[in-house]
C-alpha positions as CSV (number, residue, x, y, z in Angstrom):
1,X,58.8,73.5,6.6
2,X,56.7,76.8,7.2
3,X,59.2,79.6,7.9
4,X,57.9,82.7,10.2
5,X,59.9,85.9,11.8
6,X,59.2,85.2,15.2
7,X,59.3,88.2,18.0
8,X,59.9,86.7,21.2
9,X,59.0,89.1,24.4
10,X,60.7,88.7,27.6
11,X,59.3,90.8,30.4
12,X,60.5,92.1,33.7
13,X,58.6,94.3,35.6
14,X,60.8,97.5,34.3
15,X,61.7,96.0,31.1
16,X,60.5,94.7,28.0
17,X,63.2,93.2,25.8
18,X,62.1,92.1,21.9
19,X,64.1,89.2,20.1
20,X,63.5,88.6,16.5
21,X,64.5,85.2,14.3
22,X,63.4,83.0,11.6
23,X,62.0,80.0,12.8
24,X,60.8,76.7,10.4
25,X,58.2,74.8,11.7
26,X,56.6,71.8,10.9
27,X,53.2,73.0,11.8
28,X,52.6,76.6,11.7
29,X,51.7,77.6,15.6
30,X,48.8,78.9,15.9
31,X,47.3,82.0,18.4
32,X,47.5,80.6,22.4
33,X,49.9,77.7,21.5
34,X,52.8,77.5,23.2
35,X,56.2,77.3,21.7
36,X,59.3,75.4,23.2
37,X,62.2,77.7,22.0
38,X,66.1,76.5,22.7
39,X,68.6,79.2,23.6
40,X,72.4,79.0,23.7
41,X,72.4,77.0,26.4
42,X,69.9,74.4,25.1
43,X,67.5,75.2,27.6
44,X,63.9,75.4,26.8
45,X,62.5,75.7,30.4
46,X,59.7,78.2,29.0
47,X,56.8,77.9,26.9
48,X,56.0,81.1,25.3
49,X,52.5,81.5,24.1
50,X,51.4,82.7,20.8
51,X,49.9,86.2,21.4
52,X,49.8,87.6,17.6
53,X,49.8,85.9,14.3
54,X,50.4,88.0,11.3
55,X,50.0,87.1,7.7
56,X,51.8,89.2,5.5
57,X,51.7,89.6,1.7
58,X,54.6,88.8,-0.1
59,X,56.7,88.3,3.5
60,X,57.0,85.6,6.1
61,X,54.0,85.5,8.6
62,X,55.0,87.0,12.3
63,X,54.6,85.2,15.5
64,X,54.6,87.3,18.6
65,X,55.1,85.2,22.0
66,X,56.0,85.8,26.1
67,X,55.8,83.7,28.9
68,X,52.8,83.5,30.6
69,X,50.9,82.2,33.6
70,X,47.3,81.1,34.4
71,X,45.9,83.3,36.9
72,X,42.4,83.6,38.3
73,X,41.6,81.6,35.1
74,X,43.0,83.6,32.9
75,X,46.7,83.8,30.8
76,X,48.8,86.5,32.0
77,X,52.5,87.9,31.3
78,X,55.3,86.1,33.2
79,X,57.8,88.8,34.3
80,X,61.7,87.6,35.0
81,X,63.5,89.2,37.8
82,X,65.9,91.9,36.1
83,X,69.4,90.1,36.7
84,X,67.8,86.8,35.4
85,X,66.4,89.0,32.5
86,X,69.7,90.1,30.7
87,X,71.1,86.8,31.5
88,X,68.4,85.4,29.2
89,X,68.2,87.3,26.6
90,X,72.1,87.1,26.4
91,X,71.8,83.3,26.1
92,X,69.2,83.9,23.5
93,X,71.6,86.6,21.1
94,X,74.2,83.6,21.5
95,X,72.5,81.4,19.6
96,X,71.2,83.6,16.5
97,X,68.2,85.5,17.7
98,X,68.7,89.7,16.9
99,X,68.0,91.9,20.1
100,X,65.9,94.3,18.8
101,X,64.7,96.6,21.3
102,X,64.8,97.1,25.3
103,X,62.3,99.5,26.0
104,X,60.6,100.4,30.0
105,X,57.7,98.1,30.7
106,X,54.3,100.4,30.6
107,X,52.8,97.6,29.3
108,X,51.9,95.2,31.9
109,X,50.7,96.0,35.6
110,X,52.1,94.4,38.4
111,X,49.4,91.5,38.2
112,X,50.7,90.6,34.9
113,X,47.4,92.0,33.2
114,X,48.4,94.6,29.9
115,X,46.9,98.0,29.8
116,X,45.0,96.8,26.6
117,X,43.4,94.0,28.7
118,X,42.4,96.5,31.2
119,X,41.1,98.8,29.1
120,X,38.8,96.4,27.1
121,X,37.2,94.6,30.3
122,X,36.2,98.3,31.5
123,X,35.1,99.1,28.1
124,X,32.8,95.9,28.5
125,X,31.5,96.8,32.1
């Protein structure tokens, strides 16, 4: 069993809510696999993409995953509808994960694209 802190994202189009827990898993995920993760409720209707892998010394590697879509052949951010937001993440803190921030979203346009995505393909133009 290969233990990792992993930072689950869920996005609405105002807010950005990170989760945090420490998952073991057979097989450690790797980046763009998707992860099945249960909440209270035992619902895993998601899969959440692995966006950042971190290896740290002396610590637990960190996972960072959101939903996503495939859009114009690419993977974009999935954004929940507010009201369906907090209900999520509430069914999330019920079953162990840490709430540890709600910030605004000025991450991800309204096409589900982040600012650093943006940024690099104009940087490549």
């Amino acid at each position: 069993m290969i233990e990792a802190k992993v930072f689950l994202y869920l996005v609405s189009r105002e807010r950005i809510i990170r989760l945090e827990k420490v998952i073991g898993f057979e097989a450690f995920p790797r980046l763009y696999e998707f992860l099945k993760i249960r909440n209270a409720k035992g619902l895993d209707h998601f899969a959440y993409q692995v966006v950042q892998v971190t290896h740290l010394e002396g610590d637990k590697p960190e996972l960072w995953a959101h939903a996503t879509s495939f859009t114009n052949g690419k993977s974009v951010v999935s954004f929940f509808g507010d009201d369906e937001l907090d209900d999520y993440v509430q069914s999330y803190v019920d079953a162990g994960w840490k709430r540890c921030s709600s910030v605004s979203n000025k991450i991800f346009s309204e096409d589900g694209d982040s600012i650093w995505s943006q940024i690099a393909a104009s940087q490549r133009s």
